[in-house]
C-alpha positions in Angstrom: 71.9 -14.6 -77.8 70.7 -18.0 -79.2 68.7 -21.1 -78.8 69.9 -23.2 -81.2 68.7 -21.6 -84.9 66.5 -19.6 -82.6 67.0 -15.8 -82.0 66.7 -15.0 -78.0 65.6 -11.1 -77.8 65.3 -9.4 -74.3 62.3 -7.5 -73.8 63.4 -6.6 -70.8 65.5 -7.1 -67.6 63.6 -10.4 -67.0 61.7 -11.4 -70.1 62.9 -12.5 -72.9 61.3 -13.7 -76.6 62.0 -15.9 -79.4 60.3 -15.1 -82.2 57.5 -16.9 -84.2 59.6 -18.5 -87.3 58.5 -21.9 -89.4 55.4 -22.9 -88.3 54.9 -21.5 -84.9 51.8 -19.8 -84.8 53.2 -17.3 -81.7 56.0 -16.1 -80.3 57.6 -18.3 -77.2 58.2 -15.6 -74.3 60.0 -16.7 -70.9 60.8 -15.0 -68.0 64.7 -15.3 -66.3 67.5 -13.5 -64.6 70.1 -13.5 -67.1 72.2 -15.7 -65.4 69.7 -18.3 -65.2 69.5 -18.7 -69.1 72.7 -20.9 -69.8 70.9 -23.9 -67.4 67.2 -23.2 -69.0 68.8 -23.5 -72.7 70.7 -27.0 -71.8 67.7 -28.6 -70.2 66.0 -28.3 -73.7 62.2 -27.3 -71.9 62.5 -24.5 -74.4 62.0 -26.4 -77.5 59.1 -27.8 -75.6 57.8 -24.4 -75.6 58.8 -24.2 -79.2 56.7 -27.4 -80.0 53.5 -25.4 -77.7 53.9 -22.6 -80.3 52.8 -25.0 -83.1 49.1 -25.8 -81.7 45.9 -24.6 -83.4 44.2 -21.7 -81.4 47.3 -20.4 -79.0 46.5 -16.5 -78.2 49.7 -14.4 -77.8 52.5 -16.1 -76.5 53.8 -19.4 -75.7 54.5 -19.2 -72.0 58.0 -20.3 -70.1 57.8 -19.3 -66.4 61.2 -18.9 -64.8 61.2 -22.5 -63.0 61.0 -23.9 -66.3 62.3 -27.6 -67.1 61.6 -30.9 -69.1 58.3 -32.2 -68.7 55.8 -34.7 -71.0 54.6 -32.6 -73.9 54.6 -29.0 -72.2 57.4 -27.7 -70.2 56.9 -27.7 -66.9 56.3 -23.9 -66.2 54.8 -23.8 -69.1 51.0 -21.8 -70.2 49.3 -21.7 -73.0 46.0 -20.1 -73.8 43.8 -21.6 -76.4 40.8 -19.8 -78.1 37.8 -22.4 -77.4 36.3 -22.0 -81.2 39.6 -23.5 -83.1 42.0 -24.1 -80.5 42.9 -27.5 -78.7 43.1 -29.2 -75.3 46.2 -30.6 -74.4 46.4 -33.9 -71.3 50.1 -33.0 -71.7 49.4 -29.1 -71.3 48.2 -30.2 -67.9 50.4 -33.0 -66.7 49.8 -36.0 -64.7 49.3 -34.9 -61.1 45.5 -32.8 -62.1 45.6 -30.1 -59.9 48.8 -30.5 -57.9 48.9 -27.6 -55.9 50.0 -25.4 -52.4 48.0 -24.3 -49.4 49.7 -21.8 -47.2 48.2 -21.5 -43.9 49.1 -18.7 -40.8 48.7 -19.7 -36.9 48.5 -17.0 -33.7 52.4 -18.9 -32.9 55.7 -17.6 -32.9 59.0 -19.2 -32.7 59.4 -18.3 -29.3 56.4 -20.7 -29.1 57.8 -23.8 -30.6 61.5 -23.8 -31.2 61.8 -26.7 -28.3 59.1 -28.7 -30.1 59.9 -28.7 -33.6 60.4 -32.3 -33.3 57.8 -33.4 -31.7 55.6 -31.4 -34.1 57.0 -33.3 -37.0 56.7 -36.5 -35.9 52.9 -35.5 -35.2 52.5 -34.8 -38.6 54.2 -38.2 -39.7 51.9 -40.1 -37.4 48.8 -38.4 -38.2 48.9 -37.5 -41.7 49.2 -40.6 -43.9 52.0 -40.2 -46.7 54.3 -41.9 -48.8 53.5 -44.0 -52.0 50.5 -46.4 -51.6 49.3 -44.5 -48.2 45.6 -45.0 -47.3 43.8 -41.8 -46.1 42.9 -40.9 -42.7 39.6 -41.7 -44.4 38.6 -45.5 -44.3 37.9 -46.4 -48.0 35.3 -44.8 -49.8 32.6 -46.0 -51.2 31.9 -45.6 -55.2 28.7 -43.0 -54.3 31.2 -41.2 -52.0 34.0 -40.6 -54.1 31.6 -39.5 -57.0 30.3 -36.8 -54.2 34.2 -35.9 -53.8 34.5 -35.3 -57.4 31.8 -33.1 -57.6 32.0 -31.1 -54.7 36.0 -30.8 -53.8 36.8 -29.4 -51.1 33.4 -28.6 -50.2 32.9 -32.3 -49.6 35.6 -32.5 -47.0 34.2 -29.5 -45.5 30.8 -31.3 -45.1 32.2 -34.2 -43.8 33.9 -32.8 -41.0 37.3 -31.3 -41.9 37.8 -27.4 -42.2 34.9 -24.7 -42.2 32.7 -22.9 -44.6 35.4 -19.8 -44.7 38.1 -22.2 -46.0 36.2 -21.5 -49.7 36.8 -18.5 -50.4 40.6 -19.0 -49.7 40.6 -21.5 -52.2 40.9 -21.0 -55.9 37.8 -21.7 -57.8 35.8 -22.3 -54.5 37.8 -25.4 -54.1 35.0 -26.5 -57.2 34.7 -27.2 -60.7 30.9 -27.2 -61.2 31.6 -29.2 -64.7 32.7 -32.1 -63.3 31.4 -35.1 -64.4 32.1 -39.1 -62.7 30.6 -40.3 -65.8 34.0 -39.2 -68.4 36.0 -41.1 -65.4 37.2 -44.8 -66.0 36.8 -47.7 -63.6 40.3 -48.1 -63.5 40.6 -44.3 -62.1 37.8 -44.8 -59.5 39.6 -47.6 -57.8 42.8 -46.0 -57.7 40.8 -42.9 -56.0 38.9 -44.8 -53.5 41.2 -44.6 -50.6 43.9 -41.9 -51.1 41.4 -38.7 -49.9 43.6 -37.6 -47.0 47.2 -38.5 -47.9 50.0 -36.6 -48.6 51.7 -38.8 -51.4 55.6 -39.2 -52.4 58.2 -37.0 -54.5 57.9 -33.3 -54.4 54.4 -33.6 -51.9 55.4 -32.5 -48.1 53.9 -30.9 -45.3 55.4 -28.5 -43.8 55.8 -25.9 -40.5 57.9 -22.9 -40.5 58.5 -19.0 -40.1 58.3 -16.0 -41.4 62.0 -14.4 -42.1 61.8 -11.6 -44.0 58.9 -9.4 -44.7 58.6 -7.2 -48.3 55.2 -5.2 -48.1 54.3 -4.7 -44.9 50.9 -3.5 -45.7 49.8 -6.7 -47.1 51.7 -8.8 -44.3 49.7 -6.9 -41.9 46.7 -7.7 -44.2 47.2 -11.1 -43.4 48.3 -11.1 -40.2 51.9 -12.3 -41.2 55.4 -11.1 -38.9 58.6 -11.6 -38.4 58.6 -14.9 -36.5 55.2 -16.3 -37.5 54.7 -19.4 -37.6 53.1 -21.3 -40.8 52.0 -24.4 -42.5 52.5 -25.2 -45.9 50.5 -28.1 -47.6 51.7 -29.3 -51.0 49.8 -32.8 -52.5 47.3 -33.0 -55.5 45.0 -35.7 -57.2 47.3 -38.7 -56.6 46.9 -41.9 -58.5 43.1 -40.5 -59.4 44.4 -37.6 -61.3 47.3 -39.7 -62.9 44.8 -42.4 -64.2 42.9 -39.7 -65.6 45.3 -38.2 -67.7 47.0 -41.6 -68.6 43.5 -42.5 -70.0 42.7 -39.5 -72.4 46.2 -39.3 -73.7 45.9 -43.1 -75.2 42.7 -41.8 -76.7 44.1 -38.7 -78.0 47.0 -40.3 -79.3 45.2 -43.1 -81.1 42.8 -40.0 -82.9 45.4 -37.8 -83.5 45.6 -38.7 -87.3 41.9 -37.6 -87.5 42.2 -34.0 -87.1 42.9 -31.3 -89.7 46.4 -30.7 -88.3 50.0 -31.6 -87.4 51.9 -32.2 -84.3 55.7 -31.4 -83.4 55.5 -34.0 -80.9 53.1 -36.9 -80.0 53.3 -36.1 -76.3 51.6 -32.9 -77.4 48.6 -35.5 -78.4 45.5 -33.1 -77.9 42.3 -32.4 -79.6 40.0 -29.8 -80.5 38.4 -28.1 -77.5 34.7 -28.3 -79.3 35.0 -32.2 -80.1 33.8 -34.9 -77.8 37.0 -36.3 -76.5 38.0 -32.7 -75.8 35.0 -32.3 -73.8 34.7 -35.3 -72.2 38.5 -34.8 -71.5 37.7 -31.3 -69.7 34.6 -32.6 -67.6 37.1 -35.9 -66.4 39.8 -33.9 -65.2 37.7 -31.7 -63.1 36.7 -34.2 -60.8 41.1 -35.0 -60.7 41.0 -31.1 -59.9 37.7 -31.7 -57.3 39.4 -34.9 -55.7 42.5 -32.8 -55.2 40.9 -29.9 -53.4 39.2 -32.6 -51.2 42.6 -34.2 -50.4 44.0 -30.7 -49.6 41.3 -29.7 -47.3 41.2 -32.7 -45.2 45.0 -32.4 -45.1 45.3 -28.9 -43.9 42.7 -30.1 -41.4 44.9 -33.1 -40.4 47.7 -31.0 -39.9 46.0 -28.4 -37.4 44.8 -31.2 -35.1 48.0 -32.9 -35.2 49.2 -29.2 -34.2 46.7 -29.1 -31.8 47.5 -32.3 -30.1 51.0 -32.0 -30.2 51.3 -28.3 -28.4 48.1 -29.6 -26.1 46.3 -26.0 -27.0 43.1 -25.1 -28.3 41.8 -24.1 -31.9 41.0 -20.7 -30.9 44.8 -20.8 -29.3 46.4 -22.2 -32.5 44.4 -19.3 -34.6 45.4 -21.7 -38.1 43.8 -19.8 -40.9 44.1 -21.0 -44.6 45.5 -17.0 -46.8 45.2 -19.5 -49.7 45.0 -22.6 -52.0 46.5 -22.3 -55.3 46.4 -24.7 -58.1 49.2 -26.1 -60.7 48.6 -28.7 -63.4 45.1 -27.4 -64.8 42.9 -26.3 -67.1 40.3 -23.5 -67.2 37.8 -22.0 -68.9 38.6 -18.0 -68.5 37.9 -14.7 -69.9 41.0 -12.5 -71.1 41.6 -9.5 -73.1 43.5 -10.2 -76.7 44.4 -7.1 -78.8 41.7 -5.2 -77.4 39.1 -7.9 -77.2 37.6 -10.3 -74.0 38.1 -13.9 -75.3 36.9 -16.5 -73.8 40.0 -18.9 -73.5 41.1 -22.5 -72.0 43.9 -21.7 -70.0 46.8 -24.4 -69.8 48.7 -24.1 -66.2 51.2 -26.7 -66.3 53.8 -26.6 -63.5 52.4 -22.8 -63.4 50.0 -21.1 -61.3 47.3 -18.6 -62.0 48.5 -14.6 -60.3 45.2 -12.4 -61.1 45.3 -9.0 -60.2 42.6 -7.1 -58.4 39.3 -6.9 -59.7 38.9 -10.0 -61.1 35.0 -11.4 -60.3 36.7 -15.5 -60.1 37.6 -13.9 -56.7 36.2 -13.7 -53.3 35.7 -10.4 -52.1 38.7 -10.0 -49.7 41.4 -10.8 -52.9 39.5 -8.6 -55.1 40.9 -5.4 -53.7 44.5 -7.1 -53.6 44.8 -9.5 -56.1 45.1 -13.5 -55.3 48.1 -14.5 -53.4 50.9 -16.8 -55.0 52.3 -19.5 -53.4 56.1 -20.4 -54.6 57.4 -23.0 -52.3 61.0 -24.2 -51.8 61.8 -27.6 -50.8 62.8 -28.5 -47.6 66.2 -26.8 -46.9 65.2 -23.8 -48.9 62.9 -20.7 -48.6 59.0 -20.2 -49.8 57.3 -17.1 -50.4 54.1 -15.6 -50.4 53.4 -13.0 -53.1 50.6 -11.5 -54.7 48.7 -11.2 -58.5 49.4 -8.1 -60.4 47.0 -6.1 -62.8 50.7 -6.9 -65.4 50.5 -10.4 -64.7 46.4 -10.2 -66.6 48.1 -8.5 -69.8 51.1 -10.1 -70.2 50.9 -14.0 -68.8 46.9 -14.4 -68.5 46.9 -14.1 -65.2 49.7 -16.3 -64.8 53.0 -17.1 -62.5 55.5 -19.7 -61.6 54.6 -22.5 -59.2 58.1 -23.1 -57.1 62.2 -23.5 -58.3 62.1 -26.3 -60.9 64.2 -29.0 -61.0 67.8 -29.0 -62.4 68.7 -32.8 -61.6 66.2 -35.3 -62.3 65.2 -38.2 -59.8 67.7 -40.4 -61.0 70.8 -38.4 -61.5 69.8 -37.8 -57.8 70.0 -41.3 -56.8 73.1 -41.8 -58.4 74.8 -38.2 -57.2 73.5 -38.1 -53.8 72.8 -40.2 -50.4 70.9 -40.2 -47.8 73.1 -39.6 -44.9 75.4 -36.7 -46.3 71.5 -34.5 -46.9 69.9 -35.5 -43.9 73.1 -34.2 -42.3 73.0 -30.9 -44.1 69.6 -30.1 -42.8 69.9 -30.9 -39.6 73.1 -28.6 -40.1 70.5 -25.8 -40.3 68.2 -26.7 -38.3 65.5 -28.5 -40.0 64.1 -31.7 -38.6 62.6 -33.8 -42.1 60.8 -37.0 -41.6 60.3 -38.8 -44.6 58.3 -42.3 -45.6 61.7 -43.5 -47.5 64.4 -42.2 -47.8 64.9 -42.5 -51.3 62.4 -39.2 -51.6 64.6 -37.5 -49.4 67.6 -38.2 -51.6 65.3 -37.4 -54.7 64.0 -33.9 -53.7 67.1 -32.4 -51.6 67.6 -28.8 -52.3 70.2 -29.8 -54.9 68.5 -30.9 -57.1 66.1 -27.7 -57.5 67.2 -24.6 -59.0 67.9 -21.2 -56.6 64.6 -20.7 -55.6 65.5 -16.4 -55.0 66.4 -16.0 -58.3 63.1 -17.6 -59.5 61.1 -15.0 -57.6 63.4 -12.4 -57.9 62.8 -12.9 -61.9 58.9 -12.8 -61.0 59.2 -10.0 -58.8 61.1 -7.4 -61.5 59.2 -9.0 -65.0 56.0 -7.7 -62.9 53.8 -10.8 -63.0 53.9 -11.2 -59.3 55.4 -9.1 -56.6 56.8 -10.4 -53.2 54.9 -9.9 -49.7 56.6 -12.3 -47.5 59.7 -14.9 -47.1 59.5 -18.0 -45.0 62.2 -20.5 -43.5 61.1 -24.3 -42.9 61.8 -25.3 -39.5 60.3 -28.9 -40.0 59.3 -31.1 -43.2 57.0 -34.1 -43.8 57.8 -36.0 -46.9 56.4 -38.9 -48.8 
């Protein structure tokens, strides 16, 4: 099989490799079903990966997970690790939306409990958790000493301020904190933007939503987590907003106007990066943790909003509803983390673009309940399909750095949607199956209707039998909040 000149050699049933040749300094390995390769090879994301091989300091492999498509600079689904003495740090190895990411949440509720109030529930959600492009957070406007507080603390600030408890942390990756945040490396232009979208969903792939638990794989771990047939859960997907965006909008100007200073080549200006030890590099890193800070804020007060709303909408207790946060994962990030390389522990920066990290047991960045297991993954559908809950695997730490998809990828971008699909024909199709969607316009429903998203099974299925993640439960959406 080819890519182009490219060789494509299977490694095994669901991994694949094409070999270093030219200048590549490592292979580029992805992970697929076979019959998933034909659409991967004509969306071109693998030359991205391609390009990723060419950067100074890449350990290993260059990284495709299976929900791979066209992004800026990197794949989306892409990882690459960098060795932090000669390697670089890329804005376009972590993508606009810093710390995009998934909170998957159980409740004491079962169907039986809800299935005549689906409605109502989602229209709870639509009135008390602000979304949409240009929403303004169920927090009134922050001022400039707040927000530097939010991007220091993350979700630890929304925690002091009211929404969500102490225990919330440890279900959060990193602590819902990176300490090395810093409002100083943050523009003006990106504080303004920040000061008054804490608490709000957002628009395109962003939604909120309540469902079930269909189908159940390891019922030790289900049980672990309290998770049956029936349950009912909440599923929170939002990240940094137009903070994060500005963020990464700034550096890469900088980086691409001081590209032509450093010792080294590009494949690609959108790969504008520099090296990890440099100023800009650092200043880059402490700037887009407080993105990854702001965004663990916004998620916390959001999962918060959504359990009143629950609340208030079934007229039952907190102690009734039982809402628990398993965990928080993070997409669209870099990190600072500790791997084994032919043998060795290196100290790496971990690119996570469109990708999420799956750490096996034992791994000391984890509280003390995932260390026996390993961290949960989060791989969420979209609206009219499934989501999943899986868990980290001790293959995933040799073999992807810890690292695993972060939903189905798209196929269709936003405006072959617009011009393929309308708005009546989808909204009629879900409420076909049974799923009540409100949306802030309609042109997002149009944008991110199942269609458009590649076969979200066959993404975790190719997770499941490469080994870097293995499946604990299924769940069906039963009602959707979008932007």
């Amino acid at each position: 099989m080819r890519y182009k000149e490219y060789e494509i050699k299977r490694i095994s049933d669901a991994i694949w490799e094409i070999p270093r040749s030219k200048e590549m300094r490592v292979p580029v390995r992805f992970y697929a079903l076979e019959k998933m390769i034909a659409q991967i090879i004509s969306d071109d994301a693998l030359q991205q990966s391609i390009n990723v091989a060419y950067l100074p300091g890449i350990q290993k492999y260059s990284l495709a997970m299976p929900d791979i498509h066209y992004g800026y600079g990197f794949p989306i689904g892409g990882v690459a690790a960098m060795d932090v003495d000669n390697g670089v740090i890329s804005p376009g190895g972590v993508g606009y939306d810093i710390n995009c990411g998934v909170r998957f949440c159980r409740t004491n509720l079962f169907y039986d409990d809800i299935k005549d109030k689906i409605k109502d529930i989602v229209l709870g959600f639509y009135q008390n958790v602000p979304s949409g492009v240009g929403s303004h957070g169920a927090i009134k406007k922050l001022s400039q000493k707040q927000e530097d507080e939010v991007m220091i603390k993350g979700a630890r600030w929304a925690i002091e301020n009211g929404y969500g408890n102490d225990s919330d942390l440890d279900a959060t990756e990193n602590y819902g904190e990176m300490k090395e945040a810093n409002p100083d490396k943050v523009s003006h232009r990106a504080k303004d933007r920040g000061l008054n979208q804490v608490g709000t969903l957002g628009s395109g792939n962003h939604f909120l939503e309540i469902g079930i638990v269909d189908k159940v794989y390891n019922e030790e771990l289900a049980d672990y987590f309290k998770l049956r047939n029936n349950s009912v859960i909440v599923i929170v997907h939002s990240g940094s907003r137009g903070f994060g965006y500005q963020i990464c909008d700034d550096y890469l100007k900088i980086m691409v106007r001081k590209q032509n200073e450093y010792d080294f080549t590009i494949p690609d200006r959108q790969l504008a990066c520099a090296p990890i030890h440099t100023q800009i590099g650092k200043d880059y890193f402490l700037a887009m943790c407080c993105a990854a800070n702001y965004a663990w804020a916004n998620r916390q007060v959001l999962m918060n909003l959504a359990q009143r709303s629950l609340c208030k909408t079934l007229s039952i207790s907190h102690n009734s509803l039982g809402f628990k946060l398993i965990y928080d994962v993070s997409h669209n990030i870099a990190k600072f983390e500790k791997h084994n390389v032919n043998g060795k522990d290196k100290m790496l920066c971990l690119h996570r673009k469109g990708a999420t990290r799956s750490f096996g047991p034992g791994r000391e960045e984890l509280a003390p309940e995932f260390q026996k297991i390993g961290q949960p993954v989060i791989v969420p559908g979209d609206m009219g399909t499934h989501s999943y809950l899986m868990i980290g695997t001790d293959f995933a730490m040799n073999e992807t750095f810890g690292s695993c998809c972060h939903g189905a990828g798209r196929v269709k971008s936003r405006k072959q949607a617009i011009r393929e699909y309308n708005f009546g024909s989808i909204k009629s199709e879900l409420d076909k199956q049974g799923i009540i969607v409100f949306a802030a316009q309609k042109r997002t429903l149009v944008e991110e209707n199942p269609e458009v998203y590649k076969n979200v099974s066959d993404v975790v299925q190719a997770v499941h039998i490469s080994g870097i993640a293995k499946k604990i439960v299924r769940t069906r959406p039963l009602g959707v909040l979008k932007g």
